[in-house]
C-alpha positions as CSV (number, residue, x, y, z in Angstrom):
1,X,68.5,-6.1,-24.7
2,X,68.5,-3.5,-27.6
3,X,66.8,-0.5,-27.8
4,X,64.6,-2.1,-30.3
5,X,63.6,-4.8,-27.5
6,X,61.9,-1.6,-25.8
7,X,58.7,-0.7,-27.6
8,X,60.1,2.1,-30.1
9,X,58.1,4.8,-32.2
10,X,59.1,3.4,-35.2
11,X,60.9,0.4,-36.9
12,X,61.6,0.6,-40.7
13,X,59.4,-1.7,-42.8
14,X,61.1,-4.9,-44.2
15,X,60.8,-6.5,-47.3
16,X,62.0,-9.9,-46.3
17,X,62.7,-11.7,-43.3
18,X,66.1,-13.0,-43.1
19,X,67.7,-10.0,-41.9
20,X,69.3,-9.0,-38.4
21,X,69.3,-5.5,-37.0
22,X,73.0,-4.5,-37.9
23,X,72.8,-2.3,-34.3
24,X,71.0,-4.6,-32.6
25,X,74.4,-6.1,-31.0
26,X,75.9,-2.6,-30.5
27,X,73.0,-1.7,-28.7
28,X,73.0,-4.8,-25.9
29,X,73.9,-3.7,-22.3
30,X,77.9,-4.7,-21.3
31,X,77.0,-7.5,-18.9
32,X,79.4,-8.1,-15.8
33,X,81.3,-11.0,-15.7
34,X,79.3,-12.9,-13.5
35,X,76.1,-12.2,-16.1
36,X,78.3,-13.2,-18.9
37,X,79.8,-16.6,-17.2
38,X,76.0,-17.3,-16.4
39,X,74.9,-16.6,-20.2
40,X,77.9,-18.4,-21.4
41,X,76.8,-21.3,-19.2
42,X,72.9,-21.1,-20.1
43,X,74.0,-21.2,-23.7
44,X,75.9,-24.3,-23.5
45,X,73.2,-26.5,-21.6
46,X,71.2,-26.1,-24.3
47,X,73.8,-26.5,-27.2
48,X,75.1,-30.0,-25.1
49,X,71.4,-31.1,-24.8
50,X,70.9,-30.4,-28.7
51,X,74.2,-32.0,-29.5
52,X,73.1,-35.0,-27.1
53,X,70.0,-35.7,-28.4
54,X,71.4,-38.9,-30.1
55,X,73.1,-40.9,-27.6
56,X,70.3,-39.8,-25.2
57,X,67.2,-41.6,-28.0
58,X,69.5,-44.3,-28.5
59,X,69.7,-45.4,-24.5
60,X,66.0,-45.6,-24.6
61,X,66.4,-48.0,-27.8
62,X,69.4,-49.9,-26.2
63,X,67.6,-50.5,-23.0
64,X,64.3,-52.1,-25.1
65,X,66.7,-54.4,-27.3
66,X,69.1,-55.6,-24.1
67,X,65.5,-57.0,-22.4
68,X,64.5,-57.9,-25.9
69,X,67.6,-60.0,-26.2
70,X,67.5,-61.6,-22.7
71,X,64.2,-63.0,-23.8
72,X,63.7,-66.9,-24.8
73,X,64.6,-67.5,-28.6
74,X,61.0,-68.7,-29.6
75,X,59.5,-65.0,-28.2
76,X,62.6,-63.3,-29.9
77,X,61.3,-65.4,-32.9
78,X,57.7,-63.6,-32.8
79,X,59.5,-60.4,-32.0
80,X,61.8,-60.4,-35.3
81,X,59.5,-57.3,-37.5
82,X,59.3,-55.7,-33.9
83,X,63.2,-55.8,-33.7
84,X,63.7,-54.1,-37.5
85,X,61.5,-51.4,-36.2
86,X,64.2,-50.6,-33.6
87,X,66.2,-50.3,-36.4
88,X,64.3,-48.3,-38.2
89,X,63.7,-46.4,-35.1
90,X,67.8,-45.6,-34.9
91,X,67.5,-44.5,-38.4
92,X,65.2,-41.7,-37.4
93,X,66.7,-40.3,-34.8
94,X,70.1,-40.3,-36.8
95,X,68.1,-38.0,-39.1
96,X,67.0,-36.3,-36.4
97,X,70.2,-35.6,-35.2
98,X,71.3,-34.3,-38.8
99,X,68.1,-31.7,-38.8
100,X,70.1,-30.5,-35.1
101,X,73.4,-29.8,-36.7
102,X,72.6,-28.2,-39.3
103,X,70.3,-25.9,-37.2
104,X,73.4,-25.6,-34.4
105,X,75.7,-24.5,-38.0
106,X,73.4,-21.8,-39.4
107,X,72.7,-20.6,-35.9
108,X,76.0,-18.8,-35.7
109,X,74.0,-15.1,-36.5
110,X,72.0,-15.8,-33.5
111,X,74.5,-17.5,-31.4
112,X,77.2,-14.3,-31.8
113,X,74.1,-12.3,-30.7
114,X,74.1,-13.7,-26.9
115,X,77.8,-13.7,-26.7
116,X,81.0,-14.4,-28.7
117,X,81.2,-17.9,-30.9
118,X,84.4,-18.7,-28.3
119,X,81.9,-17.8,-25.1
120,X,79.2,-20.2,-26.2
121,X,81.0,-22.8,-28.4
122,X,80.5,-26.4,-26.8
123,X,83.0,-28.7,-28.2
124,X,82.3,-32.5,-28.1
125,X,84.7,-33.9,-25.9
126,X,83.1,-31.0,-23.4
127,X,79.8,-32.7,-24.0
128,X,81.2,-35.9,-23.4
129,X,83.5,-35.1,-20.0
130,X,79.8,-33.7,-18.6
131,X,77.2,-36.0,-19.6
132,X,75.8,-35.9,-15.8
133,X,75.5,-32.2,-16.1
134,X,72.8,-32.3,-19.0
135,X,69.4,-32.8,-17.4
136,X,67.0,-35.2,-18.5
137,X,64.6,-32.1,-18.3
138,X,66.9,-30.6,-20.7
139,X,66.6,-33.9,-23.3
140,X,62.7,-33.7,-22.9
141,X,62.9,-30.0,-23.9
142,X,65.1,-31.3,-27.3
143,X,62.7,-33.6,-28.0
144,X,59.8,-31.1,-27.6
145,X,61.5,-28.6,-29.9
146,X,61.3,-31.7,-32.9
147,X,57.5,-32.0,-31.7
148,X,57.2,-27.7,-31.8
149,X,59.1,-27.5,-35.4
150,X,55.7,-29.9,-36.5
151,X,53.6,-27.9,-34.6
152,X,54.2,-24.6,-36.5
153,X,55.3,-25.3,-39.7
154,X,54.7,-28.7,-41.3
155,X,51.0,-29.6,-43.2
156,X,50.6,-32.3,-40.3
157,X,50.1,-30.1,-37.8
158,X,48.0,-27.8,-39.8
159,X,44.4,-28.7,-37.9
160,X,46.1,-27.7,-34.4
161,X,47.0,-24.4,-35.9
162,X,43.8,-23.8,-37.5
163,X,42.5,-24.7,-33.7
164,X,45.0,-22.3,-31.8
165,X,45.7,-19.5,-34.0
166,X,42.7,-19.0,-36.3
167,X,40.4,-17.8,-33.9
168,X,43.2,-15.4,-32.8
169,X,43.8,-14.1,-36.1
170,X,40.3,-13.3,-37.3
171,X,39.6,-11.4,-33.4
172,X,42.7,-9.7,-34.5
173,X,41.8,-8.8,-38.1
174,X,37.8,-7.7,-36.4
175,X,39.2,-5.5,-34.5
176,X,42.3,-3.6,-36.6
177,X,40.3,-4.1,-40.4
178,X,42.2,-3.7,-43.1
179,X,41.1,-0.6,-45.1
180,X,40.0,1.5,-41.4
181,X,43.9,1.2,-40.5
182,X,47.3,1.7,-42.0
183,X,47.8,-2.2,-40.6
184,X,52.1,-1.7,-40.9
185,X,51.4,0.7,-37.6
186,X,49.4,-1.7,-35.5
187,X,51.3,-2.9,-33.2
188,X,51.0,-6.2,-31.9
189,X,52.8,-8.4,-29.1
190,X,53.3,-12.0,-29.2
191,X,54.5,-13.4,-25.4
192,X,55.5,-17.0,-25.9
193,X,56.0,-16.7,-29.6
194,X,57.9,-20.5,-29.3
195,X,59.0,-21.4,-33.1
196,X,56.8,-18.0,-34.1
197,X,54.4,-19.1,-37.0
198,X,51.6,-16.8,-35.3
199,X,54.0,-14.1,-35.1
200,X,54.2,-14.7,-38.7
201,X,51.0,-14.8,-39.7
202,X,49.9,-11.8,-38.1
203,X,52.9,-9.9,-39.8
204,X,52.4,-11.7,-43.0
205,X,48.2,-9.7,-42.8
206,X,50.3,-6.5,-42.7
207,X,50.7,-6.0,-39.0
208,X,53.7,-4.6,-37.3
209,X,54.4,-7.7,-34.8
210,X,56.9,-8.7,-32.2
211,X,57.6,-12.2,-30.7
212,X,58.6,-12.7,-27.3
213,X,60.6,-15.8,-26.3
214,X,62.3,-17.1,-22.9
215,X,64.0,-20.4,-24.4
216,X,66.9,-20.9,-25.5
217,X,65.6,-24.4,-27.5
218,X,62.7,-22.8,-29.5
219,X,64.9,-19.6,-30.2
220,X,67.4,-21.7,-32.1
221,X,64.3,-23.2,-33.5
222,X,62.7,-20.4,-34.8
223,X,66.0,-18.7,-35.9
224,X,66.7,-21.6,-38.3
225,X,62.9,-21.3,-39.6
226,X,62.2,-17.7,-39.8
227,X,65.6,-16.9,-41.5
228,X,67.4,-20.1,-42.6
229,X,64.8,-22.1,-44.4
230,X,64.8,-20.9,-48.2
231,X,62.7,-23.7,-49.7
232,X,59.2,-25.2,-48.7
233,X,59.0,-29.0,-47.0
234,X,63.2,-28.9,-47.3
235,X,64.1,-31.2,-44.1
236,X,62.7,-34.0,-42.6
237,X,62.4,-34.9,-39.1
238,X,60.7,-38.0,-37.0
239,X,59.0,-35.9,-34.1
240,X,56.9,-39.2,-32.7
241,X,59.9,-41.3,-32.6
242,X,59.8,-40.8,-29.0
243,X,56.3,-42.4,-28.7
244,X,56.8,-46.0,-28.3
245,X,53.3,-46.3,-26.8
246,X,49.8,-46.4,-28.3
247,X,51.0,-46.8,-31.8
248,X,48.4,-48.4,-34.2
249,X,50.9,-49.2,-36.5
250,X,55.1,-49.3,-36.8
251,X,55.0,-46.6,-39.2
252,X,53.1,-44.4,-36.8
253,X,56.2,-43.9,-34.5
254,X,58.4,-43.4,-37.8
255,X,56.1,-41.3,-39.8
256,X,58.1,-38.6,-41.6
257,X,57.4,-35.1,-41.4
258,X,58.4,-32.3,-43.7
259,X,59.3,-28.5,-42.6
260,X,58.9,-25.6,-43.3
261,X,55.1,-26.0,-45.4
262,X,56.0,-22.0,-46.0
263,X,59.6,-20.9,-46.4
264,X,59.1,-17.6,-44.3
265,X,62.9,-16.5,-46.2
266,X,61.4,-17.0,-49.8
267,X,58.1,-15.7,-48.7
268,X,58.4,-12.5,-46.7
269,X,55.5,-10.7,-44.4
270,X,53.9,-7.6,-45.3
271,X,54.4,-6.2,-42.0
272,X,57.7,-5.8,-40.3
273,X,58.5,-9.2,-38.0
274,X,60.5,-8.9,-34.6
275,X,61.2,-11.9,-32.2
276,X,63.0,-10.5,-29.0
277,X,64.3,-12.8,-26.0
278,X,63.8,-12.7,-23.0
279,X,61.5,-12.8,-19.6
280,X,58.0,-11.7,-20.7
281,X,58.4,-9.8,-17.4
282,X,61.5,-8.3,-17.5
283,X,61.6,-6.9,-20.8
284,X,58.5,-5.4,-21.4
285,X,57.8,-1.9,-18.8
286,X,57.4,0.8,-21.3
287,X,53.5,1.4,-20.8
288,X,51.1,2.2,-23.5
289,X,53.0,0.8,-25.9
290,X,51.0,-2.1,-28.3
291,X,47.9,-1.9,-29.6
292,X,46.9,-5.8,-29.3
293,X,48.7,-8.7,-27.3
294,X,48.1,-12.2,-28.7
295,X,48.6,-15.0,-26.1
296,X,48.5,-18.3,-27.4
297,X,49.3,-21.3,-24.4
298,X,50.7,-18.4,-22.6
299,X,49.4,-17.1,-19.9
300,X,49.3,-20.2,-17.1
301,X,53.5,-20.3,-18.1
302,X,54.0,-17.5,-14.7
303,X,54.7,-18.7,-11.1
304,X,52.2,-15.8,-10.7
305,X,49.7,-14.7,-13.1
306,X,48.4,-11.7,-11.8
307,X,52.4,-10.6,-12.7
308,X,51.0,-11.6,-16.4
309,X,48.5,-9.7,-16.6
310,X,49.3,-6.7,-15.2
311,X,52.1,-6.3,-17.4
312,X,49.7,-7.0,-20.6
313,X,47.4,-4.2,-18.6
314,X,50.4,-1.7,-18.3
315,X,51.8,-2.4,-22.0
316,X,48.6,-1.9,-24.2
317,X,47.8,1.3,-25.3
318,X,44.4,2.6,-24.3
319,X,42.0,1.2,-26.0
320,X,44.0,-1.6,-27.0
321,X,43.2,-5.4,-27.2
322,X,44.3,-9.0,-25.7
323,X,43.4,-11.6,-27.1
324,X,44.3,-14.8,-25.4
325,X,43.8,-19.1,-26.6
326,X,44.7,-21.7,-24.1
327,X,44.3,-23.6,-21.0
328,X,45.0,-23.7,-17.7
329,X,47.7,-26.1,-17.3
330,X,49.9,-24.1,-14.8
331,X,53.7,-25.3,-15.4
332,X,55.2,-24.5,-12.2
333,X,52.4,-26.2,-10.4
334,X,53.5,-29.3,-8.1
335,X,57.1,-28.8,-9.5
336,X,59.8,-29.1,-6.5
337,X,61.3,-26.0,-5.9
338,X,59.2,-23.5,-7.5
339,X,56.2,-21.4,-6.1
340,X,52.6,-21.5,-7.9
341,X,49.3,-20.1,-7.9
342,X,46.8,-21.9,-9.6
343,X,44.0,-19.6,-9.6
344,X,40.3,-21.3,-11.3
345,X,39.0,-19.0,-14.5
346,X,36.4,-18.3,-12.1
347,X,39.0,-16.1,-10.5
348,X,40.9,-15.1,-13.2
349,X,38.1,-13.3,-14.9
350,X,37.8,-11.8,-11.4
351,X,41.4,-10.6,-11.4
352,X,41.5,-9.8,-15.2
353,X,38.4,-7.4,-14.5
354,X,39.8,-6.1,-11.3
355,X,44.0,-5.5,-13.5
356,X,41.2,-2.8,-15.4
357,X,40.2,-4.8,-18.5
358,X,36.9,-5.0,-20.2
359,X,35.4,-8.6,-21.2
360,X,34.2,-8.0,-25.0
361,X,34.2,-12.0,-25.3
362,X,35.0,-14.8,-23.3
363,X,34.3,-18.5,-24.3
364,X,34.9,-21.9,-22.4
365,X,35.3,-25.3,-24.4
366,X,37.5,-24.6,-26.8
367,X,39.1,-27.5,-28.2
368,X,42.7,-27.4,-29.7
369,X,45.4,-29.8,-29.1
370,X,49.1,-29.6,-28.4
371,X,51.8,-31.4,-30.6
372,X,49.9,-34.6,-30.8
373,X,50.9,-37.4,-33.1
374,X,47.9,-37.3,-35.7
375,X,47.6,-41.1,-35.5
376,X,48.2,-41.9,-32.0
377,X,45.7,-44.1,-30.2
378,X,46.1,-41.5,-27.5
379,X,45.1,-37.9,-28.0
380,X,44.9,-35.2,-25.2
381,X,42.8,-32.4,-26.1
382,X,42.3,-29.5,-24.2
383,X,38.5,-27.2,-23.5
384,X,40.4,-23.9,-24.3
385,X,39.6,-20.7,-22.5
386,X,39.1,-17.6,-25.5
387,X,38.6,-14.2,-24.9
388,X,38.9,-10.9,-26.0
389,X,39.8,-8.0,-23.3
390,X,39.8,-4.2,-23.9
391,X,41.9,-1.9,-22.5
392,X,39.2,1.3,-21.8
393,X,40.7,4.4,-23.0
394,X,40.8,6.5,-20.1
395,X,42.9,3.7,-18.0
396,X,45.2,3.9,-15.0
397,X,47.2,1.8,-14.1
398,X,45.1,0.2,-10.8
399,X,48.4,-1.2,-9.6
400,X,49.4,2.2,-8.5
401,X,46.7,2.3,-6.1
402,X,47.3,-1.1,-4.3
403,X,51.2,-0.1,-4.2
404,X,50.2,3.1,-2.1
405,X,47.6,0.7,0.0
406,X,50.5,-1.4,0.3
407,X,52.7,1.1,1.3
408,X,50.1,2.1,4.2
409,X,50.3,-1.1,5.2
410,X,54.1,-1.5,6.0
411,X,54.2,2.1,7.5
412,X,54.8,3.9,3.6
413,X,58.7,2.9,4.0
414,X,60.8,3.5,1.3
415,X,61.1,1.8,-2.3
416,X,64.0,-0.7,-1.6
417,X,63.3,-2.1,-5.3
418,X,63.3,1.2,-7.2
419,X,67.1,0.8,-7.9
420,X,66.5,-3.1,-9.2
421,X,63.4,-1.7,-11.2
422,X,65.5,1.2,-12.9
423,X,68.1,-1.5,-14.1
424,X,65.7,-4.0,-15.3
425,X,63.7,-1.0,-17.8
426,X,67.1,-1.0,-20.2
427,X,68.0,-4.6,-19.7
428,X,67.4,-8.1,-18.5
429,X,67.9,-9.6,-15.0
430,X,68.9,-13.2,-15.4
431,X,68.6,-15.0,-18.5
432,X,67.8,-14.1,-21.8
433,X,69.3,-10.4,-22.4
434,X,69.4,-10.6,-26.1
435,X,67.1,-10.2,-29.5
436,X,66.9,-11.1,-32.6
437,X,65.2,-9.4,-35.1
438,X,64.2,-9.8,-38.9
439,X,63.8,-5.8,-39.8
């Protein structure tokens, strides 16, 4: 992680966004060469599931027309318009697949940044000797980046970004006004940035803001956005050709969508724009160091959530704001292997009360939905949790206190963490150790 990653005092205001900090490499920690074989290896999972996306869509169409075929003639007779629509359905993933190589091509700036070109290249007979090895969890997450990419930056998707990021963006723009505050030194954290169009938005209102992503998929994503993308509605990708179910019409499963709706490289923020990777956790320590964190489907993403909010506690400055949009969906619940708390907003508002924050607004009900197909038959639709917390200005951190109760507890024996802690404030543990940044 670069020095940069670490909340500074000050980052040079930039006039456009497809720029990387020229130190920013010189200023990553020398990983061992364990770390670096395990990078290297985390890298190429996700370039092999990216380069695999097409012969991984095109079992699911070959299993559908192998039945289809083994049917009698006079149902394969009724079934011939249904049979070009397979067709049609190859055709869009083939585009697909183009939108992913060009993204893998230009990606080379962010690529070099998490190791050498040679560390992380995956050629295609590699791919091919170690199908097994790419995880069908893996392919889901490819075709959730295509889903993501219409999300954040086509006109399709515009309602569910009015839904999730509007009411951020006017809490935010309450509570820092423009004219009360020079708005290029607010300084505001996005966790979960995922392809970063809030993270824009906020910086494009004058804010100084900083993304914060764990993977690897919308990282590459974003990249090929933020910097990459010099003209509006350029590419064209099929994100619901996935669906086969609950389609009114053919076309729904083949309906075209264009990206970016704003080039974010023709049309630069007024603010300076950051996006850092990472663990949320193990990147951000430096306390009082943002004035506003901006969650958006963030927060229920932790095995343990009080880890969340404690570290949004511990990073604001006093006096400082989180603002927070989503449900309560808990992704490492019931999933083999992991641990999970699952606690009810009942508690949380407990627990966020109890971290030291002060409710100025909380609302239940919110609904916003997450990359859904405009025209499915089938919608889900979450009641969103919103709020609005307040760091007071004379805070402590109150997880000072339960460490020395906790310390009581176990006879006040000695910090065997303090040397793992010390490591992790200049760089990360396992995964992501790397940033980008558009400065």
């Amino acid at each position: 992680m670069s020095d940069s990653q670490q909340p500074s005092g000050s980052r040079k205001h930039s006039s456009s966004v497809n720029t990387i900090d020229s130190n920013a490499e010189a200023n990553q920690p020398m990983l061992n060469p364990e770390e670096a074989e395990e990078e290297r290896k985390n890298m190429q999972k996700i370039i092999a599931a990216l380069r695999y996306y097409q012969k991984y869509c095109y079992s699911r169409v070959n299993k559908t027309e192998s039945y289809l075929n083994s049917l009698p003639l006079h149902h394969q007779g009724m079934l011939v318009k249904y049979r070009n629509h397979l067709r049609v359905v190859r055709d869009c993933i083939d585009e697909n697949q183009k939108v992913i190589r060009k993204m893998l091509r230009d990606n080379a700036g962010l690529i070099d940044m998490v190791g050498s070109c040679e560390q992380v290249h995956v050629a295609q007979k590699d791919i091919d000797g170690h199908i097994a090895k790419i995880r069908h969890q893996d392919m889901e997450h490819a075709q959730s980046t295509l889903k993501l990419i219409a999300r954040d930056w086509s006109d399709a998707c515009a309602e569910e970004r009015e839904q999730s990021y509007k009411p951020i963006i006017e809490a935010v723009e309450e509570f820092f006004k423009p004219g009360e505050f020079a708005l290029n030194e607010v300084k505001i954290l996005v966790p979960g940035a995922g392809l970063g169009r809030l993270t824009y938005e906020l910086a494009c209102r004058g804010y100084d803001c900083e993304g914060n992503e764990y993977s690897y998929f919308m990282l590459i994503a974003s990249y090929f956005v933020l910097n990459l993308c010099t003209e509006e509605n350029k590419y064209t990708l099929y994100p619901w050709v996935h669906q086969y179910v609950n389609n009114l019409r053919m076309a729904d499963q083949v309906a075209p969508v264009r990206f970016p709706d704003v080039s974010p490289a023709a049309n630069p923020p007024k603010g300076n724009i950051m996006m850092a990777a990472g663990d949320f956790l193990e990147v951000y320590k430096t306390p009082n160091s943002y004035d506003c964190v901006a969650t958006c489907f963030f927060i229920d993403c932790a095995n343990n959530i009080v880890d969340f909010i404690e570290t949004i506690f511990r990073i604001l400055k006093p006096g400082g704001v989180w603002v927070n949009l989503g449900p309560l969906l808990y992704h490492f619940s019931d999933i083999q292997g992991e641990n999970s708390i699952e606690p009810t907003f009942e508690n949380l508002e407990l627990i966020i009360k109890m971290a030291g924050f002060e409710f100025l607004r909380c609302e239940t009900g919110v609904r916003t939905k997450y990359a859904q197909n405009p025209q499915s038959m089938l919608k889900s639709e979450y009641e969103s949790l919103f709020w609005i917390c307040r760091k007071s200005q004379n805070a402590t951190d109150p997880t000072d206190q339960f460490d020395d109760d906790a310390d009581e507890l176990v006879g006040g024996g000695s910090n065997n963490g303090s040397a793992s802690s010390s490591r992790y404030a200049d760089c990360y543990s396992n995964g992501y150790r790397n940033a980008y940044q558009h400065q």
